[in-house]
C-alpha positions as CSV (number, residue, x, y, z in Angstrom):
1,X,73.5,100.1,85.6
2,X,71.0,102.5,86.3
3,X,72.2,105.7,88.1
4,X,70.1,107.0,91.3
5,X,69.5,103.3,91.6
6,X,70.7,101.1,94.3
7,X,70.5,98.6,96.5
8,X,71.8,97.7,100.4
9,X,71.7,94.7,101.8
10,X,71.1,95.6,106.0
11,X,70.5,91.4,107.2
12,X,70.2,88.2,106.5
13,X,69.2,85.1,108.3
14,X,69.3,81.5,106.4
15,X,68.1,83.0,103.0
16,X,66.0,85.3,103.6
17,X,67.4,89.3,103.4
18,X,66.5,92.3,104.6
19,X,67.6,95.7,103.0
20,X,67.0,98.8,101.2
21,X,66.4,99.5,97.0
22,X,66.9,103.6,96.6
23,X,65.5,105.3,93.9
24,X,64.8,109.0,93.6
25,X,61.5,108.9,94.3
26,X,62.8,107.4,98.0
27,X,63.6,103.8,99.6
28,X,61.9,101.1,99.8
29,X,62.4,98.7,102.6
30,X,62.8,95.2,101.9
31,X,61.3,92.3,101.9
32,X,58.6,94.7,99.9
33,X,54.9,93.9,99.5
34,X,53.8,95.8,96.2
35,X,49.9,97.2,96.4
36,X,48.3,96.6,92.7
37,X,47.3,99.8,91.3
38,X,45.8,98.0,87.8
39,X,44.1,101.3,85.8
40,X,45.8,104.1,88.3
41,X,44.6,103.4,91.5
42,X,44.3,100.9,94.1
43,X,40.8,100.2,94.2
44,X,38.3,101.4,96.9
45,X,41.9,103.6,98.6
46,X,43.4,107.2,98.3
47,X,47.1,107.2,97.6
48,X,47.9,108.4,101.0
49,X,46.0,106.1,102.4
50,X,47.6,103.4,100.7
51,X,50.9,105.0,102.0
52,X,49.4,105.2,105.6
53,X,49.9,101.2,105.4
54,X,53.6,101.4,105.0
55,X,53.4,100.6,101.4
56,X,56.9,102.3,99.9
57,X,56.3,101.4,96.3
58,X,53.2,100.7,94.2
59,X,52.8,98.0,90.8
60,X,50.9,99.7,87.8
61,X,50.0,97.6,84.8
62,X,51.3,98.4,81.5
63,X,48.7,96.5,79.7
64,X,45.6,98.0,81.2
65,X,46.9,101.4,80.8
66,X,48.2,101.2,77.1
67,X,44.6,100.0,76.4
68,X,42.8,102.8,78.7
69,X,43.3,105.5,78.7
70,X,46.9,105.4,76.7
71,X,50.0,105.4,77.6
72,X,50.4,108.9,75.2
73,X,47.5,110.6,77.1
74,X,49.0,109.7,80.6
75,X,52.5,111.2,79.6
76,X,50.6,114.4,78.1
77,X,49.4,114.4,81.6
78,X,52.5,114.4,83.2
79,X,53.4,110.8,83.7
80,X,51.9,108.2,86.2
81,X,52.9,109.6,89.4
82,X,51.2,112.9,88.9
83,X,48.3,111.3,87.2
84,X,47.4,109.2,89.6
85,X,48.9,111.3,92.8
86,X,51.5,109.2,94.5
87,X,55.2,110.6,94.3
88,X,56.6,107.8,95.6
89,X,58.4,105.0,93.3
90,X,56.0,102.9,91.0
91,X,56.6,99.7,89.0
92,X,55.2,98.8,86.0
93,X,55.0,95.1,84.4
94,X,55.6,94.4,80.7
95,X,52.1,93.3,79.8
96,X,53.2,90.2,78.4
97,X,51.7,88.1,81.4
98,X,48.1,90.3,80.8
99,X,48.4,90.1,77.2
100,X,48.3,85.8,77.4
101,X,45.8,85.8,80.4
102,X,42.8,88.2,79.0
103,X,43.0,89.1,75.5
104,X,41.8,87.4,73.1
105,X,42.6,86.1,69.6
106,X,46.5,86.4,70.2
107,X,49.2,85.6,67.8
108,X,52.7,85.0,68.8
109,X,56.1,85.4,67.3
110,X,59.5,85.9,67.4
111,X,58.8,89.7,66.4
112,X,56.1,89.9,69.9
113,X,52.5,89.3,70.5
114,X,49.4,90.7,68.3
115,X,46.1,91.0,70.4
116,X,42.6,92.6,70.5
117,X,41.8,94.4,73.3
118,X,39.7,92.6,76.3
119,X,38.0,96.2,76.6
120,X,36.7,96.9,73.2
121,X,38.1,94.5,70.3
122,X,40.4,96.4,69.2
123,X,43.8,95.7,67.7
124,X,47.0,96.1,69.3
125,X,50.7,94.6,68.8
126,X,53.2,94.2,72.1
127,X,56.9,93.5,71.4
128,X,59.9,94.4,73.6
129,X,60.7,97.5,71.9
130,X,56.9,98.4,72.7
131,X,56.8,97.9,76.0
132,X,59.7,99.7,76.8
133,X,58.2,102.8,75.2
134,X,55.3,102.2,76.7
135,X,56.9,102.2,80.2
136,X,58.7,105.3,79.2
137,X,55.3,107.2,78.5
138,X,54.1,106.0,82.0
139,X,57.7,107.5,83.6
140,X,57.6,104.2,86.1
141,X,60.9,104.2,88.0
142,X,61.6,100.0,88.1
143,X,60.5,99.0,84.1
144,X,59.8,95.2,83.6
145,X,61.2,93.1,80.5
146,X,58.6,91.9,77.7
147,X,58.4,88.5,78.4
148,X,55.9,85.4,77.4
149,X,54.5,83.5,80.7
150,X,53.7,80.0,79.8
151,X,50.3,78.9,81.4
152,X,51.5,75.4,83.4
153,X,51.1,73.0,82.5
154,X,53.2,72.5,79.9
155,X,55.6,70.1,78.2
156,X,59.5,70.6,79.2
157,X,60.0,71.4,75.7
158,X,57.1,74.1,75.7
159,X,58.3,76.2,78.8
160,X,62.1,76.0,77.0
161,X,61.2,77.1,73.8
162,X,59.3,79.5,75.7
163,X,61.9,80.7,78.3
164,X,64.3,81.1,75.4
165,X,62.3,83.4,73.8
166,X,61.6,85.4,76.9
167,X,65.8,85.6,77.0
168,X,65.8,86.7,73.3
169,X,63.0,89.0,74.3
170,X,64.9,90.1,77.4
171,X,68.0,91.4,75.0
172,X,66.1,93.2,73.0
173,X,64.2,94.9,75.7
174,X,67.8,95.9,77.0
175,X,69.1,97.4,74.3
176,X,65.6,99.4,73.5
177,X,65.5,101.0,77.0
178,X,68.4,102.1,76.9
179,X,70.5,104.6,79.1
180,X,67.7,105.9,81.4
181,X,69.3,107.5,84.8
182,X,66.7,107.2,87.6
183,X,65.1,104.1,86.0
184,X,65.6,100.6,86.8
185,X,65.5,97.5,84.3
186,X,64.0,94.1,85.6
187,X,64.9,91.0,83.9
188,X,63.1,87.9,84.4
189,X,63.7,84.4,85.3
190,X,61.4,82.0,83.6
191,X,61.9,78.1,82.7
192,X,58.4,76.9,84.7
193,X,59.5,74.2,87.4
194,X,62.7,72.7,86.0
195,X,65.9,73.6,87.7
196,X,68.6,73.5,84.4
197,X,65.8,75.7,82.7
198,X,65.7,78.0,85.5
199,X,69.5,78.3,85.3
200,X,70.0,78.4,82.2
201,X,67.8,81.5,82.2
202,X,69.2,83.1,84.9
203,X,72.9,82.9,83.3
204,X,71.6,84.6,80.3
205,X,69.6,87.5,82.1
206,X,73.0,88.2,84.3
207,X,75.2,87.9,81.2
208,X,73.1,90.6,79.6
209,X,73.2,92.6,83.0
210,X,69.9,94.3,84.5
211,X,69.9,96.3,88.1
212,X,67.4,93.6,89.5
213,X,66.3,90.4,88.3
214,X,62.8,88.4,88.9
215,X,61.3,85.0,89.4
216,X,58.9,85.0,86.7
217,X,56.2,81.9,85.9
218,X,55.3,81.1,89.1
219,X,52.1,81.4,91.3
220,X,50.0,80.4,87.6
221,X,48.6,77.2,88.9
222,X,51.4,74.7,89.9
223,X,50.5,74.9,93.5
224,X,52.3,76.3,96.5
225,X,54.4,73.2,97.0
226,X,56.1,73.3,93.4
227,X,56.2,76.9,93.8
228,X,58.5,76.6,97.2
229,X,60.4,73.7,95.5
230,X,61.4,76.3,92.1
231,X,62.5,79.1,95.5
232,X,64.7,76.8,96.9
233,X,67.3,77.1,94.5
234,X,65.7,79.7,91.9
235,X,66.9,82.9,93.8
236,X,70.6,81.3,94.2
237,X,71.0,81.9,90.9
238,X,70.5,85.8,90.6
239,X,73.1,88.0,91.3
240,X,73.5,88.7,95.9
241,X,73.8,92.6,95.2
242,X,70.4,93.1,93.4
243,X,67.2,93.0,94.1
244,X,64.6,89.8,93.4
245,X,61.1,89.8,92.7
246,X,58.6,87.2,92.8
247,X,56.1,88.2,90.6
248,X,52.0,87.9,91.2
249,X,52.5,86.2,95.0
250,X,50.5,86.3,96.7
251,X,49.0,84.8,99.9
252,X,50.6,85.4,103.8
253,X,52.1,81.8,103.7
254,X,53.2,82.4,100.2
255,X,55.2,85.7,101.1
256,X,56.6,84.6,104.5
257,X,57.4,81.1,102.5
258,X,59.2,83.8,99.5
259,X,60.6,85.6,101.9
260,X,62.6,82.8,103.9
261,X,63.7,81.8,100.6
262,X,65.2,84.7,99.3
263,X,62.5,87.1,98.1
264,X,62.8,90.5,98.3
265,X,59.9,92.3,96.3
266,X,56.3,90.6,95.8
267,X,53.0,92.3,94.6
268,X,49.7,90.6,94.1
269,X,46.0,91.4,94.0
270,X,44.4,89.7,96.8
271,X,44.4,91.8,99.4
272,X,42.8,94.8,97.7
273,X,40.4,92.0,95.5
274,X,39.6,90.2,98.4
275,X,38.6,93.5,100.4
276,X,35.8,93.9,97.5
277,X,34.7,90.5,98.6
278,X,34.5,90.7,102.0
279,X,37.3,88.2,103.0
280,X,39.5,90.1,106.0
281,X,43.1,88.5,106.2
282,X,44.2,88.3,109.6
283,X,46.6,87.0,112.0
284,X,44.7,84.3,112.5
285,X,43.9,83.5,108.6
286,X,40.5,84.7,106.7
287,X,37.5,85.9,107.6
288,X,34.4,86.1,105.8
289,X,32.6,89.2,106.9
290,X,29.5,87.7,105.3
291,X,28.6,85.7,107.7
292,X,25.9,85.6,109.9
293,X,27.7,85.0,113.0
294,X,29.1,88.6,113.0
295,X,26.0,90.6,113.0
296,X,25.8,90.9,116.4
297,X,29.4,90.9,117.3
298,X,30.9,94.1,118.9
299,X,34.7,93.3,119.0
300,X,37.0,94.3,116.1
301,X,38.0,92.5,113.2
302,X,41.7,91.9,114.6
303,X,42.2,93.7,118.3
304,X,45.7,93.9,117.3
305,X,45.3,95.6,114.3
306,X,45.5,99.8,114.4
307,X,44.0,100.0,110.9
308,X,40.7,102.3,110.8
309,X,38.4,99.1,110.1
310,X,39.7,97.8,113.4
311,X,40.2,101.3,115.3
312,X,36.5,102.4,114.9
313,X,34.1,100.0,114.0
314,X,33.0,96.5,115.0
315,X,32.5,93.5,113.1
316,X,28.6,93.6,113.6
317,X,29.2,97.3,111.5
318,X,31.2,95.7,108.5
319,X,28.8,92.8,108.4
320,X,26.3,95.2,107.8
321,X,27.6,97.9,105.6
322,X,29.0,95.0,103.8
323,X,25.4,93.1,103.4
324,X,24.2,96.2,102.0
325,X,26.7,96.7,99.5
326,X,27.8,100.4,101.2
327,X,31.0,101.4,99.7
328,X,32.6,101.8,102.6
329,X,32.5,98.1,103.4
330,X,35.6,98.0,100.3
331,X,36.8,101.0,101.4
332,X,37.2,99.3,105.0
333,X,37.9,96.3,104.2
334,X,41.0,97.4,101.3
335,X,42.5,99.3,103.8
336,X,42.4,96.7,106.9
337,X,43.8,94.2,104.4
338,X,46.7,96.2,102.8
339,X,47.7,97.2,106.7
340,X,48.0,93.6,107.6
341,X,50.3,92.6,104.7
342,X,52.3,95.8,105.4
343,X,52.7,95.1,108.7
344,X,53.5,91.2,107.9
345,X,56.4,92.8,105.9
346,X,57.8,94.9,108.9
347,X,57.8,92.1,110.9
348,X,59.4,90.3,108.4
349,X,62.1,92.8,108.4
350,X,62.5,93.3,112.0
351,X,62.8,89.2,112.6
352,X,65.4,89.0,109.7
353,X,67.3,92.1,111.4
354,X,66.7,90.3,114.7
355,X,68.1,86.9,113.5
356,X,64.9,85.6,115.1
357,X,62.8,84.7,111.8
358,X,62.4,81.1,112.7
359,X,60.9,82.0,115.9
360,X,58.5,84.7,113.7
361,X,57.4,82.0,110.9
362,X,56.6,79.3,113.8
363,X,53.9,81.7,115.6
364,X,52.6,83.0,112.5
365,X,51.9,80.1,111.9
366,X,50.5,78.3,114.8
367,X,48.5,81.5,114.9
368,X,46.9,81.0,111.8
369,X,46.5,78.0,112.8
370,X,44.3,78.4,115.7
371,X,41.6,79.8,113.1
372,X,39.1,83.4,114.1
373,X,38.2,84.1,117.4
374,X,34.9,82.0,118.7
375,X,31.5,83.8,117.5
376,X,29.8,85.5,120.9
């Protein structure tokens, strides 16, 4: 396995875990929410501000950066983290999920994927051996198999035939990345919502032997309930002394429901995408800054929050600057959003440490539950 790569298990209460994975770029405390830095960057934030929200460890995605601006030109550059300015640890998916979702005119096959570009039209081919290399280029310290993500739903028969060759796939990207001290190798789980698939794939990933393993082909439309009913057992299956990842999740309940299933490492979108949209998540669910009803309001987004959105400006100022399309309504809003799902994490960890999560998950919760504070 992977030298100057570890991981320490601190907690646990029921399923859920709470630990540490060390690289050499530093730790990252777990359970670990992932900020989505697509092309470089996470949209609308600086890297340190992005670190100011207790993010450890940031998700860069191999597809959009083969396609611009190269994964060549970023290594002439001096790799990821110095291109983009954050020296902590970065992960990098395979492509393979980007590859099925946005390009068009695909071809699949045993040998890997052919594809024109969603950018420009132009031709590209992904296989295992590939990605690895493209990985390489990009110097990411936790590298993600090449693997084919079935869009549900499907028959039993498709997501088989297409979890087996995600295993086949898996081998091969193995052996192609080689021995690589100070990078980690992800395998991952597939087999859609069907628990002898699932297992079946998970046997084959640990037999091959990878320094963390994820839960793959989930969160792509088969609704939070099937989701939770594939984490009930799913995680069982991978290996107690690595780390697991649930890929592209996702929403507060979908993390904290993860999370007391097992989960250690998730990464998703929204809360940077929903920042450009001005949706707030807060303890007490989503707010739509849009509305009318804050335009006059005074009081921050979430008093309890200590992010800059909420330390120095009012709702009746992001309603406006938002309105008016002022970049710093994103900016704002990114930042607020990011600090809330950092700080959902820490008190994830703290209640797992505490052996108090039940208590945690019931008032988060009934908190969210009692909606956004009444409009003045």
């Amino acid at each position: 396995m992977a030298e100057g790569f570890g991981f320490t298990l601190k907690a646990t209460d029921g399923a859920a875990r709470t630990g540490v994975i060390h690289t050499t770029r530093g730790e990252i405390r777990t359970p670990a929410f992932m900020p989505v830095g697509t092309a470089a960057t996470v949209k609308a934030m600086m890297p340190d501000s992005v670190r100011a929200t207790g993010a450890d460890i940031l998700l860069g995605n191999t597809y959009h950066l083969m396609l611009r601006p190269g994964a060549e030109r970023v290594a002439r550059l001096g790799g990821l983290h110095k291109f983009m300015n954050w020296e902590r640890p970065i992960l990098t998916d395979s492509g393979g999920f980007q590859v099925m979702s946005l390009s068009s005119l695909r071809k699949l096959t045993e040998e890997g994927v052919t594809f024109r570009s969603h950018y420009d039209g132009s031709k590209h081919v992904l296989t295992p051996e590939r990605s690895m290399e493209i990985q390489k280029l990009l110097g990411s310290d936790i590298v993600m198999c090449f693997d084919e993500c079935p869009a549900l739903p499907a028959t039993e028969a498709e997501v088989a035939k297409s979890m087996r060759l995600s295993m086949r796939w898996a081998q091969r990207s193995r052996d192609a990345f080689g021995d690589r001290p100070g990078h980690a190798l992800f395998g991952i789980m597939q087999g859609g919502v069907t628990r002898d698939l699932r297992e079946e794939s998970a046997e084959k990933l640990k037999s091959i032997g990878f320094d963390g393993y994820a839960v793959g082909g989930l969160a792509v439309g088969e609704g939070q309930e099937a989701m939770f009913d594939v984490l009930n057992y799913a995680p069982g299956f991978l290996p107690e002394d690595k780390p697991r990842y649930l890929m592209g999740v996702g929403k507060p309940d979908d993390i904290v429901g993860a999370v007391e299933r097992g989960i250690d490492m998730m990464d998703c979108v929204l809360p940077s995408r929903s920042g450009r949209t001005a949706q707030g998540w807060t303890r007490r669910g989503q707010v739509n800054l849009r509305n009318a009803r804050h335009q006059d309001d005074p009081r921050p987004l979430d008093e309890n929050c200590s992010c800059p959105a909420c330390r120095n400006y009012s709702r009746g100022y992001l309603h406006h600057v938002i309105r008016a399309q002022e970049i710093i309504g994103s900016m704002l809003l990114t930042w607020h959003n990011l600090h809330y799902y950092q700080d959902l994490m820490q008190g994830l960890r703290d209640a797992i440490e505490a052996q108090n999560l039940k208590a945690f998950v019931a008032d988060f919760h009934a908190k969210r539950a009692e909606g956004d504070i009444d409009p003045l």
